[in-house]
DSSP file (Angstrom, degrees, kcal/mol; ACC not computed):
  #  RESIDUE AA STRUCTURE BP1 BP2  ACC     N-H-->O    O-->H-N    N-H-->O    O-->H-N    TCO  KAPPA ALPHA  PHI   PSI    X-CA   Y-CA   Z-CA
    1    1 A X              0   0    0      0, 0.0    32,-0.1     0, 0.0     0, 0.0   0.000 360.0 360.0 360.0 152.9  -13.4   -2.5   -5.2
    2    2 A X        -     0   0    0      1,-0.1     2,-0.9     2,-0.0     3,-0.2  -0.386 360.0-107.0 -84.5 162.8  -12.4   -6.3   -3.8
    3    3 A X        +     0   0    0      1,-0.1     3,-0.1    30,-0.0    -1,-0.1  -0.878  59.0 162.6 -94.5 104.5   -9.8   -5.3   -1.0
    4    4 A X        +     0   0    0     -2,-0.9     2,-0.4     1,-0.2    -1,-0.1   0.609  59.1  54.7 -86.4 -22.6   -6.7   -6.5   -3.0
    5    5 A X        +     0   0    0     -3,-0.2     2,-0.3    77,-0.0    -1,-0.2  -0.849  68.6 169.0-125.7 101.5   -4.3   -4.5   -0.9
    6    6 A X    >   -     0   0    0     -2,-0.4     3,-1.6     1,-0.2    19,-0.2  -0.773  43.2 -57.8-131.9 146.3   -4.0   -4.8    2.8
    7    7 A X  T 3  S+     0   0    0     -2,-0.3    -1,-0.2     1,-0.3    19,-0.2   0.113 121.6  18.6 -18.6 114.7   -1.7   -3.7    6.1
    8    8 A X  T 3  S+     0   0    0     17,-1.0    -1,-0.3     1,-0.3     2,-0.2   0.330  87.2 130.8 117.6 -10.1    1.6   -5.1    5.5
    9    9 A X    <   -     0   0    0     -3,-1.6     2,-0.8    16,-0.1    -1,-0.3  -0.501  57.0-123.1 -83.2 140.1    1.6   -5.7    1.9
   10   10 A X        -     0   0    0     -2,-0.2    62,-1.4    62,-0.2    14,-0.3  -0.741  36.6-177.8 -75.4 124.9    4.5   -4.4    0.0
   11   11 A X  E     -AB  23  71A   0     12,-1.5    12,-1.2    -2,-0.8     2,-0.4  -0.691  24.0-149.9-113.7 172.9    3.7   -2.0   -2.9
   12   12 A X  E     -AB  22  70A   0     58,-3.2    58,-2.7    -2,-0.2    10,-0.2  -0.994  30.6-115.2-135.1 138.3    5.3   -0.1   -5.7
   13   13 A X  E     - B   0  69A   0      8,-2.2     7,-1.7    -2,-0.4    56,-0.3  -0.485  21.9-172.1 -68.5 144.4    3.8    3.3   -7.0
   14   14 A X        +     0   0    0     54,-2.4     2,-0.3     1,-0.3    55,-0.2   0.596  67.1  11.5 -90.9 -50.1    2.5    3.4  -10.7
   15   15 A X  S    S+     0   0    0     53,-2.0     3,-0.3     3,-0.1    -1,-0.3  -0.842  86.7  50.4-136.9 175.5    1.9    7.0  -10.9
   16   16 A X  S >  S-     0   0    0     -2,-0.3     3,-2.7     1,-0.2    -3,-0.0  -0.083  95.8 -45.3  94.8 166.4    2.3   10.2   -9.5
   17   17 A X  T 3  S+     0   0    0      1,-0.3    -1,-0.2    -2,-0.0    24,-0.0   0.423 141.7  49.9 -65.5   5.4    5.4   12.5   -8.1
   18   18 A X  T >  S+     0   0    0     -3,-0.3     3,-1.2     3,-0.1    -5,-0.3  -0.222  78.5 150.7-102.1  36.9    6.3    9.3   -6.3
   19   19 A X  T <  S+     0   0    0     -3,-2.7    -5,-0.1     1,-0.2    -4,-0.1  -0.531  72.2  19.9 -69.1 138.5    6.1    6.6   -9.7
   20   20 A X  T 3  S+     0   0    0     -7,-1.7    -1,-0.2     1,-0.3    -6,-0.1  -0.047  92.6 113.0  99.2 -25.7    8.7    3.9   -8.9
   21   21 A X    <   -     0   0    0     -3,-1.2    -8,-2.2    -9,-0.1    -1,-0.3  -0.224  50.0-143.0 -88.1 164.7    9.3    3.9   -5.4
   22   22 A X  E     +A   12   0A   0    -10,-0.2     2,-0.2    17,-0.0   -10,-0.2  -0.999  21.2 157.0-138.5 150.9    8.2    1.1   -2.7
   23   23 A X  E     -A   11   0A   0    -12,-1.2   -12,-1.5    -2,-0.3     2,-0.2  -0.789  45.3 -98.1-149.3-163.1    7.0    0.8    0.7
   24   24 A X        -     0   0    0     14,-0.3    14,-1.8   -14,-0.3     2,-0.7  -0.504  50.2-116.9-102.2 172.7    5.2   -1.4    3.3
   25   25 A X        -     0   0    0     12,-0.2   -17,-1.0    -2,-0.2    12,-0.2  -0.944  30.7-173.5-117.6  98.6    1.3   -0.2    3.4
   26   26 A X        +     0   0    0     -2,-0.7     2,-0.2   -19,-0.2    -1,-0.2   0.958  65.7   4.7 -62.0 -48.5    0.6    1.2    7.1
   27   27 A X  E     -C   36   0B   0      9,-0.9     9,-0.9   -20,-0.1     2,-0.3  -0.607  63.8-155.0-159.2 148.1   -3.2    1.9    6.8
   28   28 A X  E     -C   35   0B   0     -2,-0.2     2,-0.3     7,-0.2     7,-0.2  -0.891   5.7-160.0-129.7 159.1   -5.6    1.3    4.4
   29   29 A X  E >>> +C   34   0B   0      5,-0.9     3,-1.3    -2,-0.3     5,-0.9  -0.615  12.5 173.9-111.5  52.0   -8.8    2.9    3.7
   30   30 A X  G >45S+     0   0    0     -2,-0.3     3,-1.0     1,-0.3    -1,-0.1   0.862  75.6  63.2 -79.3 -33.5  -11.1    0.7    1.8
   31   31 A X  G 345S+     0   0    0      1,-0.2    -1,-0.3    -3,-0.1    -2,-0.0   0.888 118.7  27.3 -15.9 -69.8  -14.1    3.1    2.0
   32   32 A X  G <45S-     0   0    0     -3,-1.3    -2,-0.2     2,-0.0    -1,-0.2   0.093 107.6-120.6 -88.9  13.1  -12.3    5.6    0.2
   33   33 A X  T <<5S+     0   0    0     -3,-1.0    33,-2.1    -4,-0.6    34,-0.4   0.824  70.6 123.7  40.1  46.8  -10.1    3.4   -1.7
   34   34 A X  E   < -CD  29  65B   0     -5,-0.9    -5,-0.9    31,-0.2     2,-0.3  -0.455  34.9-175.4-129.3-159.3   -6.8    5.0   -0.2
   35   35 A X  E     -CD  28  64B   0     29,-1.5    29,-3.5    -7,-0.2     2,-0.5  -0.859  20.8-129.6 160.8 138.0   -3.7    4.0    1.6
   36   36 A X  E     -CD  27  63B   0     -9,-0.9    -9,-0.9    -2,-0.3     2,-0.3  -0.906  20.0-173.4-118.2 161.4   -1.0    5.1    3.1
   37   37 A X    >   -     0   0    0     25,-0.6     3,-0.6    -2,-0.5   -12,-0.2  -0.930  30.1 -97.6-129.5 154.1    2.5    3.8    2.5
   38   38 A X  T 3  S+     0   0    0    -14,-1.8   -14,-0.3    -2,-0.3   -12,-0.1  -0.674 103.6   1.0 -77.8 157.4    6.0    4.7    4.3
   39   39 A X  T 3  S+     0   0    0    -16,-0.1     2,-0.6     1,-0.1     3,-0.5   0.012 109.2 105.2 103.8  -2.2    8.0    6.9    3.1
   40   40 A X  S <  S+     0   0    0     -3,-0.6    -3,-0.5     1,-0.2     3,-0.1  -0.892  80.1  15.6-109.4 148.0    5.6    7.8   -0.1
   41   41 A X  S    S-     0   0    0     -2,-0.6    21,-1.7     1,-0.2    -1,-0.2   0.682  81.8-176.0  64.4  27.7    3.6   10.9   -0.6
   42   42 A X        +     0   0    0     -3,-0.5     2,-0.3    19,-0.3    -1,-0.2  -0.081   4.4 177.0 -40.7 145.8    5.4   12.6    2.1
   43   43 A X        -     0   0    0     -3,-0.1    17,-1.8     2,-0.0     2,-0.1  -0.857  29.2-105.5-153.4 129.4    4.0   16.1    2.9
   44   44 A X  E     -E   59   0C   0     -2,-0.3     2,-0.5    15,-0.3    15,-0.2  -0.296  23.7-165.7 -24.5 125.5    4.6   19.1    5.4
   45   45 A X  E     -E   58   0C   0     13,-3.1    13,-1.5    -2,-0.1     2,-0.6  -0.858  13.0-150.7 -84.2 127.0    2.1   19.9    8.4
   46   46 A X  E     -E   57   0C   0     -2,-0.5    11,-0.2    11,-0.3     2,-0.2  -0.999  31.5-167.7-102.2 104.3    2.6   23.2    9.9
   47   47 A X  E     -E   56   0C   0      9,-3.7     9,-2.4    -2,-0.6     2,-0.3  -0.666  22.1-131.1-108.5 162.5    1.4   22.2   13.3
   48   48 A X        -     0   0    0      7,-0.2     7,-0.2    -2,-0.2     5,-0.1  -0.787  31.8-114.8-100.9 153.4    0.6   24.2   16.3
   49   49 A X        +     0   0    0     -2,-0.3     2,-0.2     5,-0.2     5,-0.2  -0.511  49.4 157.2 -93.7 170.9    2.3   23.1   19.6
   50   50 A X  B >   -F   53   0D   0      3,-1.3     3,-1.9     1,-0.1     2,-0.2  -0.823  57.3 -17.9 179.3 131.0   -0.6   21.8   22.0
   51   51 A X  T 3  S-     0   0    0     -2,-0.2    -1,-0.1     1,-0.2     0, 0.0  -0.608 134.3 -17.0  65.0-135.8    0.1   19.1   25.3
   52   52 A X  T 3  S+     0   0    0     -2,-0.2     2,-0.5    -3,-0.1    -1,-0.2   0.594 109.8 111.2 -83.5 -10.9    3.1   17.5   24.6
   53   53 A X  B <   -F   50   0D   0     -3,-1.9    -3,-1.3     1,-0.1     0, 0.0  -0.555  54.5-153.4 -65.8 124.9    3.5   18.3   21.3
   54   54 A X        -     0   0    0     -2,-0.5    -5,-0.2     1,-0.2     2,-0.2   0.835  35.0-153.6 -58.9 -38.2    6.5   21.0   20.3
   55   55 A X        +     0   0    0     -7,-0.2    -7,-0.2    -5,-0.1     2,-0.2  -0.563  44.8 114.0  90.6-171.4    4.7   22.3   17.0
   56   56 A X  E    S-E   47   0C   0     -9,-2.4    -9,-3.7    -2,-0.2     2,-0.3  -0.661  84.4 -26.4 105.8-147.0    6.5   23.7   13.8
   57   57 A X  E     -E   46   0C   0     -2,-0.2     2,-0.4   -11,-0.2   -11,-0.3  -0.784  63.7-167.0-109.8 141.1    6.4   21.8   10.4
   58   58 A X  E     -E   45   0C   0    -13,-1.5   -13,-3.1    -2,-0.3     2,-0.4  -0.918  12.6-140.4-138.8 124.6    6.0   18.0   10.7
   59   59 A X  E     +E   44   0C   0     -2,-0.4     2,-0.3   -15,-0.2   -15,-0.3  -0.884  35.4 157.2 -83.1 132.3    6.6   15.6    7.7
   60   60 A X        -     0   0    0    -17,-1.8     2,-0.2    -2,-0.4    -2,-0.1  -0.803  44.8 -89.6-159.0 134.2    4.2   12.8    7.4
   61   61 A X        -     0   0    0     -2,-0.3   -19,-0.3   -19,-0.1   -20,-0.1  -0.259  34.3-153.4 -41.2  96.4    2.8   10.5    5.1
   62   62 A X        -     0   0    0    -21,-1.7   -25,-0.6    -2,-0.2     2,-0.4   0.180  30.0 -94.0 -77.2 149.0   -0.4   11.5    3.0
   63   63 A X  E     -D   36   0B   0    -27,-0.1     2,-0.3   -22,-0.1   -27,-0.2  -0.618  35.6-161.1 -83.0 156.4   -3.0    8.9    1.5
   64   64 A X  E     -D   35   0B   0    -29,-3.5   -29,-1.5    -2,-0.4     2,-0.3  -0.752  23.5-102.1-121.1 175.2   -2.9    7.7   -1.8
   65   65 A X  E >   -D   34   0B   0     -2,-0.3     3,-2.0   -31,-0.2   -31,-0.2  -0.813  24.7-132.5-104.0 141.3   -5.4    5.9   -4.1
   66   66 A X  G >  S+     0   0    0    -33,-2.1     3,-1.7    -2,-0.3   -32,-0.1   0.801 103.1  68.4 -59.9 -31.5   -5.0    2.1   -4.5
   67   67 A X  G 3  S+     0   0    0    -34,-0.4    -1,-0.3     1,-0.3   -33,-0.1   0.850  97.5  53.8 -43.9 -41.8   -5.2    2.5   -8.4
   68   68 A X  G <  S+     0   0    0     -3,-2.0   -54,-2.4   -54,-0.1   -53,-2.0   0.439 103.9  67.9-107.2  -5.4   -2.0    4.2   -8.2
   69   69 A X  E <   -B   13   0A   0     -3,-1.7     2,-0.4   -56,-0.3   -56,-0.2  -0.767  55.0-170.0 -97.9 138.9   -0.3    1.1   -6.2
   70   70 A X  E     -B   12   0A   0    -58,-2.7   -58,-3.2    -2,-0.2     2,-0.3  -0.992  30.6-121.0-135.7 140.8    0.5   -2.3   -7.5
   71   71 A X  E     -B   11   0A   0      9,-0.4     9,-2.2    -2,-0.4   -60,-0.3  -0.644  34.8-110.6 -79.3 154.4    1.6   -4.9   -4.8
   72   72 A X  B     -G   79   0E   0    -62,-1.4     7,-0.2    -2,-0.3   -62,-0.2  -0.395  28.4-112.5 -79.1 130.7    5.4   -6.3   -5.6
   73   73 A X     >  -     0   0    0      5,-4.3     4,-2.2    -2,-0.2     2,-0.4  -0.533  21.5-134.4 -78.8 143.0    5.5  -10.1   -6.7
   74   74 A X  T  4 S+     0   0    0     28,-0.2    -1,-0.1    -2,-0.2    28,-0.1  -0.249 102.3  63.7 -92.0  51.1    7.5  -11.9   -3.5
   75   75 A X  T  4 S-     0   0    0     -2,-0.4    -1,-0.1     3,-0.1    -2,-0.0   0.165 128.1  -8.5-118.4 -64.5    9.5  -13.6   -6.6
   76   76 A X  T  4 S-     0   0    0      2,-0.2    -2,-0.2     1,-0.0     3,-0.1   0.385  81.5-124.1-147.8  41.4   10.9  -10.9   -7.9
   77   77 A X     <  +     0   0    0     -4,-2.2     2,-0.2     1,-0.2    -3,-0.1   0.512  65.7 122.1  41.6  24.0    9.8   -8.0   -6.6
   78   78 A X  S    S-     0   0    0     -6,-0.1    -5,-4.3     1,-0.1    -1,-0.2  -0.550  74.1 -79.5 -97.2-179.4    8.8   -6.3   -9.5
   79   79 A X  B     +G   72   0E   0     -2,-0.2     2,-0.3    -7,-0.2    -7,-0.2  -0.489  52.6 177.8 -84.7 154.9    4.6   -4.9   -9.6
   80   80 A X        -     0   0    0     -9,-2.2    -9,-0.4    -2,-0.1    16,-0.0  -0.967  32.7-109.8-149.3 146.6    2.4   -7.5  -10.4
   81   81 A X        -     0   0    0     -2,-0.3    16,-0.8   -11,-0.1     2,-0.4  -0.158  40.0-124.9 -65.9-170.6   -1.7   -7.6  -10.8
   82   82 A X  E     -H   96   0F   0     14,-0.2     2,-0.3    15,-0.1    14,-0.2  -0.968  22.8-165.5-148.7 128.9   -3.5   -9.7   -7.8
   83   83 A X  E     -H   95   0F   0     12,-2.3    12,-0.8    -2,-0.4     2,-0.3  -0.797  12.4-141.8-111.9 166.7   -5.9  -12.5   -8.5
   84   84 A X  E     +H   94   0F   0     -2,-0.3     2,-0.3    10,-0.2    10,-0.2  -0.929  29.8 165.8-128.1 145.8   -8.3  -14.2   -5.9
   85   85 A X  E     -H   93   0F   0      8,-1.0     8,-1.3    -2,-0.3     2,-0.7  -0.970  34.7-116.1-164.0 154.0   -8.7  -18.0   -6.2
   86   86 A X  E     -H   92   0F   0     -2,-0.3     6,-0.3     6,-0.2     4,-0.1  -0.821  26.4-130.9-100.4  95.8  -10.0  -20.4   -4.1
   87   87 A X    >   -     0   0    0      4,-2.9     3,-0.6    -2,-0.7    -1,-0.0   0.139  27.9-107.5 -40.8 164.1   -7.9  -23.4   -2.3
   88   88 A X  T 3  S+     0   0    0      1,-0.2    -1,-0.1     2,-0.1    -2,-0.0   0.982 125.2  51.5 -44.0 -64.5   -8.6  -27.2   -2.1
   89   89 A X  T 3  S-     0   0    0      1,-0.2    -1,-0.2     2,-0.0    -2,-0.1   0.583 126.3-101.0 -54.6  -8.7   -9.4  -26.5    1.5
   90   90 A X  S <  S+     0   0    0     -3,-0.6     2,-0.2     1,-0.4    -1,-0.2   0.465  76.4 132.9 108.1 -18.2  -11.8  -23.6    0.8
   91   91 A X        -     0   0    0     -5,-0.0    -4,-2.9     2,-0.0    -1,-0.4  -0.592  48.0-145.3 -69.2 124.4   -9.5  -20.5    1.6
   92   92 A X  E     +H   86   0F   0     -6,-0.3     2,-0.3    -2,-0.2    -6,-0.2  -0.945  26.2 175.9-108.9 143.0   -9.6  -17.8   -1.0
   93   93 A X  E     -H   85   0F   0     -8,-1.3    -8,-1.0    -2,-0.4     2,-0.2  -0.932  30.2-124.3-158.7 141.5   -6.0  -16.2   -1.3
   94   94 A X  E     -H   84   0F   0     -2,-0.3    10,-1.8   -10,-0.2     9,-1.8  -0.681  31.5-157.1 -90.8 164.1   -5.1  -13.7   -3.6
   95   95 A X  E     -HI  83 102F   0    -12,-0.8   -12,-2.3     7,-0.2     7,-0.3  -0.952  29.5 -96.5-140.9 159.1   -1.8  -14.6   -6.0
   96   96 A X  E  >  -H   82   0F   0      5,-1.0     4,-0.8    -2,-0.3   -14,-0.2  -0.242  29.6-155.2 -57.5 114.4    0.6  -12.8   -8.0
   97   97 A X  T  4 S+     0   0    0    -16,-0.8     3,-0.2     1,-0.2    -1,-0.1   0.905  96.1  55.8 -74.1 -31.2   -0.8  -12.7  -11.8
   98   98 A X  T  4 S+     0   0    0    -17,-0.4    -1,-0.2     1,-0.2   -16,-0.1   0.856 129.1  10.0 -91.1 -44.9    2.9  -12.3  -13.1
   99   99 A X  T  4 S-     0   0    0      2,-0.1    -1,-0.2     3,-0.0    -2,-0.1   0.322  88.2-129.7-110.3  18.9    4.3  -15.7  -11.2
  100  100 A X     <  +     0   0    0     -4,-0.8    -3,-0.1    -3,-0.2    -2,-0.1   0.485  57.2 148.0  48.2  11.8    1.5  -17.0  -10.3
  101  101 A X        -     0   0    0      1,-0.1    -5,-1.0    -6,-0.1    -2,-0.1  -0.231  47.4-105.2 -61.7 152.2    2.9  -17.4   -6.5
  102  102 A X  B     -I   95   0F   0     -7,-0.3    -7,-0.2     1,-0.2    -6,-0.2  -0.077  24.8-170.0 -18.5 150.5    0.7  -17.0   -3.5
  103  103 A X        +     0   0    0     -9,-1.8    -1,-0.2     1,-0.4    -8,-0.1   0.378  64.3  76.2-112.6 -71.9    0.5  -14.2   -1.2
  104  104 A X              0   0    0    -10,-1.8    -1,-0.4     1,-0.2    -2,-0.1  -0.383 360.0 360.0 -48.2 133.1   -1.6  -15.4    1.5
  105  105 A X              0   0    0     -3,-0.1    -1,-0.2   -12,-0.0   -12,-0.0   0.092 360.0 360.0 -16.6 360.0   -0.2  -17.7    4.1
């Protein structure tokens, strides 16, 4: 899969116990065609303490699969596919299929 979705991008969930929500993309995984986002797919840790860490139950954000993410059109912030197209100058930059806007810089 093209890497469509990268550090920094904003997305919105499609499916799953987080449909609807948005976040920024901390990580992605394009090996395993996952990603994490804040504040989605939160999950418990029951950690052990060890150095400086206290231990006990830690919340922290789980991967998700990029299928299940659509990045947010910077028009209007609703989810939008991603196309790749090629500039005068020779730069391929993906844009928003729904306004056809740029992403890339």
């Amino acid at each position: 899969m093209a890497a469509r979705i990268k550090k920094g991008d904003q997305v919105a969930v499609l499916a799953g116990r987080d449909k609807g929500k948005t976040g920024d993309v901390v990580k992605v995984f394009p090996k395993r065609d996952r990603a994490i986002v804040q504040g989605v797919n939160v999950v418990k840790r029951h950690t052990r303490p060890s150095g400086g860490n206290a231990g006990g139950i830690v919340e922290k954000e789980a991967t998700i699969h990029v299928s299940n993410l659509a990045l947010t059109d910077p028009k209007d912030n609703k989810p939008t596919r991603i196309g790749i197209k090629v500039l005068e100058d020779g730069r391929k930059v993906r844009f928003a299929k729904r306004s056809g806007e740029v992403i890339d810089s």
